[in-house]
C-alpha positions as CSV (number, residue, x, y, z in Angstrom):
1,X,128.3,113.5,89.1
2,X,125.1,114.5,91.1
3,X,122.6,111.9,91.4
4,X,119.5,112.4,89.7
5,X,117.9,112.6,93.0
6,X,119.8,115.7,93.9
7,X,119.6,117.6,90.5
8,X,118.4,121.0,90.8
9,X,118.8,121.4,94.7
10,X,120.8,123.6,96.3
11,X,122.4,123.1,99.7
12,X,120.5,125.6,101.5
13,X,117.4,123.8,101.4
14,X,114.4,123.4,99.4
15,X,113.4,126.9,98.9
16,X,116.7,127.4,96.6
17,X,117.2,126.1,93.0
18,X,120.7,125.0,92.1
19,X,121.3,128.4,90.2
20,X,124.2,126.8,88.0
21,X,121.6,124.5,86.1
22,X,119.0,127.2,86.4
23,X,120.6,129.4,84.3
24,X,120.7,127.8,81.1
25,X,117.2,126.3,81.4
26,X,114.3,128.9,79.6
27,X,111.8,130.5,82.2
28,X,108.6,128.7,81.5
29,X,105.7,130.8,82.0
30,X,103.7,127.7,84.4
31,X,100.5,127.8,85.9
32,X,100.9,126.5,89.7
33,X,98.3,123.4,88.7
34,X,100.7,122.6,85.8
35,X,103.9,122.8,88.3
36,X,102.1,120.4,90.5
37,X,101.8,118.1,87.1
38,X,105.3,117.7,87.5
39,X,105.0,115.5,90.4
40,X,103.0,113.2,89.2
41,X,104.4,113.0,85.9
42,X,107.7,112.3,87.7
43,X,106.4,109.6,90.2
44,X,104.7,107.9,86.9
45,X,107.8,108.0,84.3
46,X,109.9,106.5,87.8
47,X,107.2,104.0,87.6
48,X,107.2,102.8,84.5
49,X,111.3,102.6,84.1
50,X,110.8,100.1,87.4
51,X,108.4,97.9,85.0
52,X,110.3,98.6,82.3
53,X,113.6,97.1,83.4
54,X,112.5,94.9,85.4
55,X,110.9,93.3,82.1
56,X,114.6,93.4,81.4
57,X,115.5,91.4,84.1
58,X,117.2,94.0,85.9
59,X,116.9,94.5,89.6
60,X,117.4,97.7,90.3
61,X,120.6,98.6,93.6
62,X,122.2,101.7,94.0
63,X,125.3,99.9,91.6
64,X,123.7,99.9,88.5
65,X,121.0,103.0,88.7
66,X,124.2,104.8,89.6
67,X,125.9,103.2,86.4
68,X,123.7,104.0,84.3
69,X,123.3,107.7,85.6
70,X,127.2,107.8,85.3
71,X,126.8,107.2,81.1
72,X,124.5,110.5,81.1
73,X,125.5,114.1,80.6
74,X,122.6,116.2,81.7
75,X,120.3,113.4,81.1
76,X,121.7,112.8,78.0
77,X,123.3,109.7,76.1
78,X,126.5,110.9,74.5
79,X,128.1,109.9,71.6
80,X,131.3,109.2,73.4
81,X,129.4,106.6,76.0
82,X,127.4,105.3,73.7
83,X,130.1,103.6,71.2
84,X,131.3,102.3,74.6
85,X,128.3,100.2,75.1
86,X,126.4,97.2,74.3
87,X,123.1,97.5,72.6
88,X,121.5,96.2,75.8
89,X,123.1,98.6,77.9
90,X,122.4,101.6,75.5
91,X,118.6,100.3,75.8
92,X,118.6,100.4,79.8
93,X,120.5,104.0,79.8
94,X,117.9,105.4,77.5
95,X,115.4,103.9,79.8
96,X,116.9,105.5,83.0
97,X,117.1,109.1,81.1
98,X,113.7,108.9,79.7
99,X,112.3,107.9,82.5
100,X,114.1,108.9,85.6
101,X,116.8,111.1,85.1
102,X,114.8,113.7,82.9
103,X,111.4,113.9,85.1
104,X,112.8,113.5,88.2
105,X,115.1,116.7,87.0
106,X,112.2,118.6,85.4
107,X,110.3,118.5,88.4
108,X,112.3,119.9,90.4
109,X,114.0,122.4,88.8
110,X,111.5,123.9,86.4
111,X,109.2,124.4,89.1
112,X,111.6,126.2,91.3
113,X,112.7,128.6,88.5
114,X,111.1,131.5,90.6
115,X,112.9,131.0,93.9
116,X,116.1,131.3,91.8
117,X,115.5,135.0,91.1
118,X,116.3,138.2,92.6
119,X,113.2,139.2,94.1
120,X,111.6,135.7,94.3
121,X,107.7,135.8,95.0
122,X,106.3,134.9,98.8
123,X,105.3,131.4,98.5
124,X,109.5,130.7,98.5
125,X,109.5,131.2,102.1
126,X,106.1,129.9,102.9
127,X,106.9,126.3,103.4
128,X,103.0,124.7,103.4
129,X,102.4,127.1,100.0
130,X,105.8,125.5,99.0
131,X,104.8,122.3,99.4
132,X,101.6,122.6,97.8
133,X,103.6,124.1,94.7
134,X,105.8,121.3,94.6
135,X,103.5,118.6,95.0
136,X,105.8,116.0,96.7
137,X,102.4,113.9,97.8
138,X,101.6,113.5,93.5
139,X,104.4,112.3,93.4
140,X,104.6,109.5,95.7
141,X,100.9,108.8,95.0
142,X,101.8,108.1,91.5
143,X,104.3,105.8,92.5
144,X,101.8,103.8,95.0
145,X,99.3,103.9,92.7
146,X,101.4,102.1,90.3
147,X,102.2,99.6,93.0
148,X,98.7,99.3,93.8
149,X,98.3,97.7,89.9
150,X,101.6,95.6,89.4
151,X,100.9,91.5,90.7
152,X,104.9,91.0,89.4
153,X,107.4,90.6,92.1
154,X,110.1,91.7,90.3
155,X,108.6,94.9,89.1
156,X,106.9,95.6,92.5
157,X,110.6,95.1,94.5
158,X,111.7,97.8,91.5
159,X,108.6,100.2,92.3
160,X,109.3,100.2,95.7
161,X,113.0,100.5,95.3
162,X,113.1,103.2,93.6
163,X,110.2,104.8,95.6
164,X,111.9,104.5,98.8
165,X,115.5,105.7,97.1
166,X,114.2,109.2,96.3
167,X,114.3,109.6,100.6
168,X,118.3,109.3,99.2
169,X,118.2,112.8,98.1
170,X,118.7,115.7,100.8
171,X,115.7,117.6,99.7
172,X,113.7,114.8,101.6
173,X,115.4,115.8,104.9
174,X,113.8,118.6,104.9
175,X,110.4,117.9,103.8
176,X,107.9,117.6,106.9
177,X,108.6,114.2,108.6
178,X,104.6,113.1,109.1
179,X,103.9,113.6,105.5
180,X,106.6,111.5,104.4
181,X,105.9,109.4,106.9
182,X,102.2,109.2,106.1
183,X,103.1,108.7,101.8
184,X,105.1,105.4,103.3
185,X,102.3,104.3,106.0
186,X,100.1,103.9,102.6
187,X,102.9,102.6,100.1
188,X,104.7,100.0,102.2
189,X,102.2,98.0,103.1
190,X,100.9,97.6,99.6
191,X,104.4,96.3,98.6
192,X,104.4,94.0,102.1
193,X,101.9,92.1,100.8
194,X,103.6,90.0,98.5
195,X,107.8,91.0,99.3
196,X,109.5,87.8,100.3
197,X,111.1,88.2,103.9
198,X,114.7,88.6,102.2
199,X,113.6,91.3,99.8
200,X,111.8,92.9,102.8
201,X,115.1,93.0,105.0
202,X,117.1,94.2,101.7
203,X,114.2,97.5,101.6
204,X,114.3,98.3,105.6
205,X,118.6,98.5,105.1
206,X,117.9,100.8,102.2
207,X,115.7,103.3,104.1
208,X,118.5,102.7,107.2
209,X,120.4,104.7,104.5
210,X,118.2,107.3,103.5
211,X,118.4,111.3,105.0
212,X,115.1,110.1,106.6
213,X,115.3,106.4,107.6
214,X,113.0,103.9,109.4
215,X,110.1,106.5,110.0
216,X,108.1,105.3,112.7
217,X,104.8,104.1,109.9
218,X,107.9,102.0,108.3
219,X,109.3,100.7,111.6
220,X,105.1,99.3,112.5
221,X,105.2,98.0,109.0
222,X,107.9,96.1,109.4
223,X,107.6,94.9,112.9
224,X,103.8,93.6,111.6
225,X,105.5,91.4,108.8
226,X,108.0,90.3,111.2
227,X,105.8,89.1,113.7
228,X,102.8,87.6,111.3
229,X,104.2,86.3,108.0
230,X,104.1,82.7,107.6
231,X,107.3,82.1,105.8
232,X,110.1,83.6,107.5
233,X,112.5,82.4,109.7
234,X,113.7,83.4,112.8
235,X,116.8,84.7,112.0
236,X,115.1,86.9,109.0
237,X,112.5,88.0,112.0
238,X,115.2,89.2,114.7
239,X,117.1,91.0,111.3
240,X,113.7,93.0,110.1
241,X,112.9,93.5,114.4
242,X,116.7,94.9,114.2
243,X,115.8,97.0,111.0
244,X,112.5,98.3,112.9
245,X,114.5,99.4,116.1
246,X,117.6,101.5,114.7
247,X,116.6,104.5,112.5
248,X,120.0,104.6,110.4
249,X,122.5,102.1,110.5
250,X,125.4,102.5,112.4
């Protein structure tokens, strides 16, 4: 199954909808502010399932968002999973589609309807009037802003998480470097203030993963809370200086 972070992306890039999921969605007659909207209402719903289950007590890994993705037919609970289920876990899948799979999803593939055409308009090709069409800054703002207002550890580890798990998807690859770059510059720190050293190591091998991994504004932010946090050992510093020196992990 495709994760939610790759729905409605196409292999060739990000000026291509996935046309198989494209053509059974309605063309929506969208203004290029309301397309934008999408963004931020995706980087906001993301945000509120990481509050929302970590109120659960769940933290979230790529194990169990993928577990609960793997219950959902095209963002959907079905009746089949569901009798399979605990009431506990139906609540957490229903969390995940309301709040991730479906706007993460919505974003990106009602907003690309028009590249999916025949004779799709300019701004297709034009990568900067793609980007400003897409939005991709609304919706990491949203997700940083909601970081910004969250004193919970749990729920900020969750935010952040998931933040930095959305560089997962292949679309990311090819988004301009800086500007992702730049989104996390602002982002990690905010999260740095408070991550204990361990949570912080478990985040750097998680962007180690990504298409993208330890940008250069991650690798500083690391290396700072390396060198000039109070409360970590030496063998957590030389892990997160490790993290900070390789990109990807080997």
């Amino acid at each position: 199954m495709t994760s939610w972070f790759h729905r409605g992306l196409s292999t060739s890039g990000l000026r291509l909808a996935h046309l198989a999921l494209l053509m059974i969605l309605p063309p929506l007659p969208m203004t290029w502010a309301r397309v934008g909207d999408l963004a931020v209402k995706a980087g906001a719903k993301n945000a509120n399932f990481a509050i929302l289950i970590a109120r659960e007590g769940v933290r979230v890994n790529a194990d169990n968002l993928s577990w609960m993705e793997g219950r959902l037919d095209d963002c959907r609970l079905t009746k089949v999973q569901r009798a399979k289920l605990s009431e506990t876990q139906v609540h957490n899948v229903r969390l995940f589609a309301t709040n991730m799979c479906k706007p993460w999803s919505d974003w990106w593939e009602r907003s690309l309807i028009p590249c999916s055409e025949g004779k799709s308009p300019a701004w297709c090709r034009d990568q900067a009037a793609y980007l400003e069409r897409l939005n991709p800054a609304g919706y990491f703002g949203a997700m940083t802003a909601s970081l910004r207002l969250n004193s919970h550890s749990l729920e900020r580890y969750n935010l952040m998480y998931i933040m930095s798990s959305a560089l997962t998807a292949q679309v990311m690859s090819e988004l301009p470097e800086e500007q992702i770059d730049g989104w996390f510059r602002e982002a990690l720190p905010v999260y740095l203030e408070t991550a204990s050293p361990d949570e912080v190591i478990l985040m750097g091998e998680l962007f180690q993963t990504t298409w993208v991994g330890v940008l250069p504004g991650v690798a500083e932010a690391f290396t700072a809370y390396a060198e000039g946090h109070e409360g970590i050992t030496e063998t957590q510093r030389a892990a997160l200086l490790e993290i900070a020196g390789e990109r990807f992990e080997e």
